[in-house]
Structure formats: structure tokens, C-alpha cells
matplotlib code that plots the C-alpha trace (Angstrom):
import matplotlib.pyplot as plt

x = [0.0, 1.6, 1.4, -1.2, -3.3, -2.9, -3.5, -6.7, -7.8, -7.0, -9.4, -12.1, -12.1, -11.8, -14.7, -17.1, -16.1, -17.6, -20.7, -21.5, -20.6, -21.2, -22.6, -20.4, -17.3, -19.0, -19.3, -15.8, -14.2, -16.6, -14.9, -11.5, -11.8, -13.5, -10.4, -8.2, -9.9, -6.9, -4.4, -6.1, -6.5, -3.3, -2.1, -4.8, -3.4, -0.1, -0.7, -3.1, -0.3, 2.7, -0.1, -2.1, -1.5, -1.8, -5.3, -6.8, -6.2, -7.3, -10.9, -11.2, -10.7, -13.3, -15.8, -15.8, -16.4, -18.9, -20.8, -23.9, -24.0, -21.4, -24.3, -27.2, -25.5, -24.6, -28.2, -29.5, -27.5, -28.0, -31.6, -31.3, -29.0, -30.2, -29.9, -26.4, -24.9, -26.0, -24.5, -21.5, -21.1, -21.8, -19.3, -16.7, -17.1, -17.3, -13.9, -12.2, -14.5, -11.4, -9.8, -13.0, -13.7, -10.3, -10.1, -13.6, -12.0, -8.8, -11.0, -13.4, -10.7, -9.0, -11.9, -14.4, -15.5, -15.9, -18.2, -20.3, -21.3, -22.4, -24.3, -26.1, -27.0, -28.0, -30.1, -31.7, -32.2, -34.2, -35.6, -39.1, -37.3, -34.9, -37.8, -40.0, -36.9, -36.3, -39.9, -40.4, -37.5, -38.6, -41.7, -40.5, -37.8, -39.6, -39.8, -36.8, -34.8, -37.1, -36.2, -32.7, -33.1, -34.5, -32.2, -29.2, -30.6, -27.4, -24.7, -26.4, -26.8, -23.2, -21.6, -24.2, -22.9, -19.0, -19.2, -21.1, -18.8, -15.6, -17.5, -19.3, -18.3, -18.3, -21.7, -23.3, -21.3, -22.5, -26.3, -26.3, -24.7, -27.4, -30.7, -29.3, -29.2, -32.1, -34.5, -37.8, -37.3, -37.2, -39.5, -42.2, -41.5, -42.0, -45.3, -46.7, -45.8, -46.7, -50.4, -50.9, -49.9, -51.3, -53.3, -51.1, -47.6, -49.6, -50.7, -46.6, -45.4, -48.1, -47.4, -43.4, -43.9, -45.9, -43.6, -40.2, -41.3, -40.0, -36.4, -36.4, -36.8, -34.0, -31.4, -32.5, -31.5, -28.3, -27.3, -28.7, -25.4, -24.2, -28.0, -28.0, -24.4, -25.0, -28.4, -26.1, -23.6, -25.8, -27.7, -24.9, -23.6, -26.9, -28.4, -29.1, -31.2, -33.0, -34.2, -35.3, -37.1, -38.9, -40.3, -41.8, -43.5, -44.6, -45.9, -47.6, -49.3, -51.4, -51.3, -52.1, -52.6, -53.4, -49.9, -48.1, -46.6, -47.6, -51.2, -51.8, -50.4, -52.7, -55.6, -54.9, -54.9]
y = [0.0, 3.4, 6.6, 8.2, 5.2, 5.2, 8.8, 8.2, 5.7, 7.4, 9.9, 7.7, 6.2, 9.3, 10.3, 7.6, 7.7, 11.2, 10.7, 7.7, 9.5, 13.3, 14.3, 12.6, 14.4, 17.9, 17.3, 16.6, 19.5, 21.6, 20.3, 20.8, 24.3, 25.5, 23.8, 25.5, 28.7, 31.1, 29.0, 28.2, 31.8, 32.9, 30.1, 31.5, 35.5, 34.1, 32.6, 35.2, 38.0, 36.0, 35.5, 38.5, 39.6, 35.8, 35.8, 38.4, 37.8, 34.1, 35.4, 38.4, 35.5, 33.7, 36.5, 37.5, 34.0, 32.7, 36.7, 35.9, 32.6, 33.8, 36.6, 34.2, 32.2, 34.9, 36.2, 33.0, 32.3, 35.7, 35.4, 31.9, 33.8, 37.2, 38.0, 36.2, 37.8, 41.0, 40.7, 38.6, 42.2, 44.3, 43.3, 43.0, 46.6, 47.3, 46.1, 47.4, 50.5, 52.9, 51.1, 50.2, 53.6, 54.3, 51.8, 52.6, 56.5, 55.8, 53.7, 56.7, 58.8, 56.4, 55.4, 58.8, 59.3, 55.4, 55.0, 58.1, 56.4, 53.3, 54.8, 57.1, 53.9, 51.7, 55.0, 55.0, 51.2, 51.6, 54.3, 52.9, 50.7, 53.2, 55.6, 52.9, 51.7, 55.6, 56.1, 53.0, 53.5, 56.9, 56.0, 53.0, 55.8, 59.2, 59.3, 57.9, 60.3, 63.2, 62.3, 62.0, 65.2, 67.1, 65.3, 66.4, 69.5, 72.0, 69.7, 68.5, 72.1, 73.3, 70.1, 71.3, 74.8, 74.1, 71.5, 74.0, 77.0, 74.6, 73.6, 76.9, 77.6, 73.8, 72.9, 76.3, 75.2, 72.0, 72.8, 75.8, 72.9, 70.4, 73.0, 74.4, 71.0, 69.9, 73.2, 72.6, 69.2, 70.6, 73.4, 70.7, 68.5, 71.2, 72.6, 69.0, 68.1, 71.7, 71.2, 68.1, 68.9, 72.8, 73.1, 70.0, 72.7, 75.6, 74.2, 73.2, 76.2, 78.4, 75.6, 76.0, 79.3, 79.6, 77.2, 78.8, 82.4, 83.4, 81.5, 83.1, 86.9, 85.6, 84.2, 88.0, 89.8, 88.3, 88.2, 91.4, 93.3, 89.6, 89.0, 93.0, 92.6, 90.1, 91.1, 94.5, 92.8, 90.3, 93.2, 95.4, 92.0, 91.6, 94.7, 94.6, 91.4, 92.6, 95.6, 93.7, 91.3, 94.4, 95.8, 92.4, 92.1, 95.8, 94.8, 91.7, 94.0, 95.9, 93.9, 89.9, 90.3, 86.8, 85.7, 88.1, 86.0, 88.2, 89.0, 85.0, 84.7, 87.5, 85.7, 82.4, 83.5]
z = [0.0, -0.9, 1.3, -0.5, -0.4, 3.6, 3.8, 1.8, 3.8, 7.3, 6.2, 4.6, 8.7, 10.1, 8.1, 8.6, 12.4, 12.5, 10.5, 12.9, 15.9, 14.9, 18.4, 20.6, 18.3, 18.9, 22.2, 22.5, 20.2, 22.2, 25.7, 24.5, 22.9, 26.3, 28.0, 25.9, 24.7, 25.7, 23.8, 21.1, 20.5, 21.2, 18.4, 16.0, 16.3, 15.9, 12.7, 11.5, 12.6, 10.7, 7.6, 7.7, 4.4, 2.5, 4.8, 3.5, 0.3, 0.8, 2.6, -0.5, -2.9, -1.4, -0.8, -4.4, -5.8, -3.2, -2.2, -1.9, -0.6, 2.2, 2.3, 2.7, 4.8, 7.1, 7.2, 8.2, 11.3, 12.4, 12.3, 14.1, 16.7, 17.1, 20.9, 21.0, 18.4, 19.5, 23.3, 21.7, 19.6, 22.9, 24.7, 22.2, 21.5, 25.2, 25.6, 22.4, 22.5, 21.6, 19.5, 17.2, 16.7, 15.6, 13.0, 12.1, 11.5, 10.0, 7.3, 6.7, 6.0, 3.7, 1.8, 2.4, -1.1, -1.8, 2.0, 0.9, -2.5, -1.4, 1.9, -0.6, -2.8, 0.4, 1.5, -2.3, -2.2, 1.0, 1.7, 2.8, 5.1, 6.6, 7.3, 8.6, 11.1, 12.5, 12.9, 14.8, 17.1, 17.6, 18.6, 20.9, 22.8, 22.6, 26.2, 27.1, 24.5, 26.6, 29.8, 29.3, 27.1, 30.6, 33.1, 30.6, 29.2, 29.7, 28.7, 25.5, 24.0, 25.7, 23.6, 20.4, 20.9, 20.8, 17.9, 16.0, 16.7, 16.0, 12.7, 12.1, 8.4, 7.7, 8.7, 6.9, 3.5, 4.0, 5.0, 2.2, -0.8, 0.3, 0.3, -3.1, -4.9, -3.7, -2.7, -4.2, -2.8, 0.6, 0.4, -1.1, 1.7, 4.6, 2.7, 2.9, 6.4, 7.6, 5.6, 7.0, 10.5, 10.5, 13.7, 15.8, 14.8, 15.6, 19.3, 19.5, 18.8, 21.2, 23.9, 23.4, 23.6, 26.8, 28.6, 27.9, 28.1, 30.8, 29.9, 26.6, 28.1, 30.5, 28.0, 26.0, 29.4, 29.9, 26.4, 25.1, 23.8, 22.0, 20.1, 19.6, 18.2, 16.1, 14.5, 13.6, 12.0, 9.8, 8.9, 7.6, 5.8, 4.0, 3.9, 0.3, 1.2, 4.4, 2.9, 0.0, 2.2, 4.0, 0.2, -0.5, 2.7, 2.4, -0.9, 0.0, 2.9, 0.0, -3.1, -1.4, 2.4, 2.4, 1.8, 4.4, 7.0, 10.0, 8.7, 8.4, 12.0, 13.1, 11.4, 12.7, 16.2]

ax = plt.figure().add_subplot(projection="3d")
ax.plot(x, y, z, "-o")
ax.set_aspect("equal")
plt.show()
């Protein structure tokens, strides 16, 4: 008998000796790797650290020739597995918290315009779904989101305040690029939501109002030079604008009264 033909028939036993004993072998593989879980991992990042590259390569390889069943697959023990995936995933990022979200940076920066692309096609993909997740989150922590909102009111718009001021132009090139490309988008979008919730806003808005009065006049008080200062200056930066603003309104007063935004507030009560 040559070598091969011993090897072949090691493996022919070992084979039929699992298939006739399959639970008994799990059973036992499961024993020893709980015996030996730090070794065995320690011998696994040693390898993967003296292969890394060849690994990779090896798993790309693979991905790319078997995507979606490696997809399919994946989706199907997750959904077997939810809740102990999820914890498994909880406390791995618990542990490696810092160093997660530093990969997780030095990738977006790496690979920015590439992340942005295929976020925007997911979004465009599913859209229905996306909305229908947010909404039923929101509803499921509104008041949890409150409470904390109340309980951490200060330091939540302190933090707002300095990531805005350290991003200041940043954010308004960003907000002012987005409403350009897609304005009547927007403008549709608020007419509709605004039409559909006109008397729930309006009861917001007077209730808002009535609850934060008196912290409104307060903030005015001890911030009176600053708002004063800085209505000033945006008004000698646009006065072209604001004084355009003021003739159309003055217009509107005699010409179509119905569409001036303070004579519709005075109407509506």
C-alpha cells in the first residue's frame, strides 16, 4: 500500500467515524476548545499575525467567488442567533470601545468618497425601510430620548454649541450645498408636512412658547449686547437682502394680504 493510499484511507475512517458519531465528536471539540480557549487563540493571532496579508487575500478571494451565498449564509444564522450575536457584539465593542472607533476613523478617511457612494446607494435602495426603522425607534424611545433630554438639558446644548462654533463655516457650506441641490425638494416636503400637521404645529409652537417664556426673556436679558451685536452685523452684511425682504413684505401688505406672513399669524390666532 503506498502513502497516498494510507493517507486516503485514514481519512475515509476518520470520516465515517464522524458521520456515525457526529454528536459525541461535537461534544468533545466543544470540551477541548472550552479547556483550551486562551491557547487556542493565542495560536490563531499568531498565525493570523505571521499571515495577515496571504489571509486576507485568501478570505477576498473567497468572498468575491462565493458573495452571496457567504451573504445568505450569514443572514441566516444571524436570524437563528439574534440575541447572542447581539450581546457577543456588545461586549466585544465594550472592551475594544477605543480602538474600534479608531479603525472605524482611520477607514473613513482612507476610503471617504468610496463610504459616501455606497451609503447614498443603500439610503436610495431603502428608503421605505430606513424611514419605517427611525420612525419606529422613535416611537418606541420618545420618552426615554425626553427624559434624558430634561435630566441632561445644559450639557447637551453646551456640547451642540462648541461642535457647532468649532465647525461653524463647515456645517453652513455644507447645509447651504445640500438646500441648493435639492430646494424645491425641501420646500415641497415642509409645505406638505406643515399642511398636513397645520393646527397639531400651531398648538406646538403656542405651547413652546408659553412654557419657555420666561427663559427666553431671561437668556434676551443676559445676552442682550451679544443678540444685539450680532443682529447688527448680519444686517450690515446683508443689507441689500433685508431691505429687499422688507419691500416684498410691504408689498404683499397691499397687493395679497393673504400671503403676508404676519397678517396670516394675526388671522390664525
Amino acid at each position: 500500500m503506498t502513502l497516498a493510499e494510507l493517507i486516503e484511507k485514514r481519512r475515509a475512517y476518520r470520516r465515517a467515524y464522524r458521520e456515525a458519531n457526529r454528536d459525541r465528536v461535537k461534544d468533545q471539540r466543544r470540551a477541548y476548545r472550552e479547556a483550551n480557549r486562551d491557547r487556542i487563540n493565542e495560536k490563531k493571532r499568531a498565525q493570523y499575525e505571521a499571515n495577515k496579508d496571504r489571509v486576507k487575500e485568501k478570505q477576498r478571494a473567497y468572498y468575491e467567488a462565493n458573495r452571496d451565498r457567504v451573504k445568505e449564509k450569514k443572514r441566516a444564522y444571524y436570524e437563528a442567533n439574534r440575541d447572542r450575536v447581539k450581546e457577543r457584539q456588545r461586549i466585544y465593542y465594550e472592551a475594544n470601545k477605543d480602538g474600534i472607533k479608531e479603525q472605524q476613523r482611520v477607514y473613513y478617511e482612507a476610503n471617504r468618497d468610496r463610504v459616501k457612494e455606497r451609503q447614498r446607494v443603500y439610503r436610495e435602495a431603502n428608503r421605505d425601510r430606513i424611514n419605517e426603522q427611525k420612525r419606529a425607534f422613535y416611537e418606541a424611545n420618545k420618552e426615554r430620548r425626553r427624559a434624558y433630554y430634561e435630566a441632561n438639558r445644559d450639557r447637551i446644548n453646551e456640547k451642540k454649541r462648541a461642535q457647532y462654533e468649532a465647525n461653524k463655516d463647515r456645517v453652513k457650506e455644507k447645509q447651504r450645498a445640500y438646500y441648493e441641490a435639492n430646494r424645491d425638494r425641501i420646500n415641497e416636503k415642509k409645505r406638505a408636512q406643515y399642511e398636513a400637521n397645520k393646527d397639531r404645529v400651531k398648538e406646538q409652537k403656542r405651547a413652546y412658547y408659553e412654557a419657555n417664556k420666561e427663559r427666553r426673556r431671561a437668556y434676551y436679558e443676559a445676552n442682550k449686547d451679544r443678540i444685539n451685536e450680532k443682529e447688527r452685523a448680519y444686517y450690515e452684511a446683508n443689507k441689500d437682502r433685508v431691505k429687499e425682504q422688507k419691500r416684498i413684505l410691504n408689498l404683499l401688505k397691499t397687493t395679497n394680504p393673504e400671503l403676508h406672513p404676519q397678517l396670516k399669524k394675526e388671522a390664525n390666532g
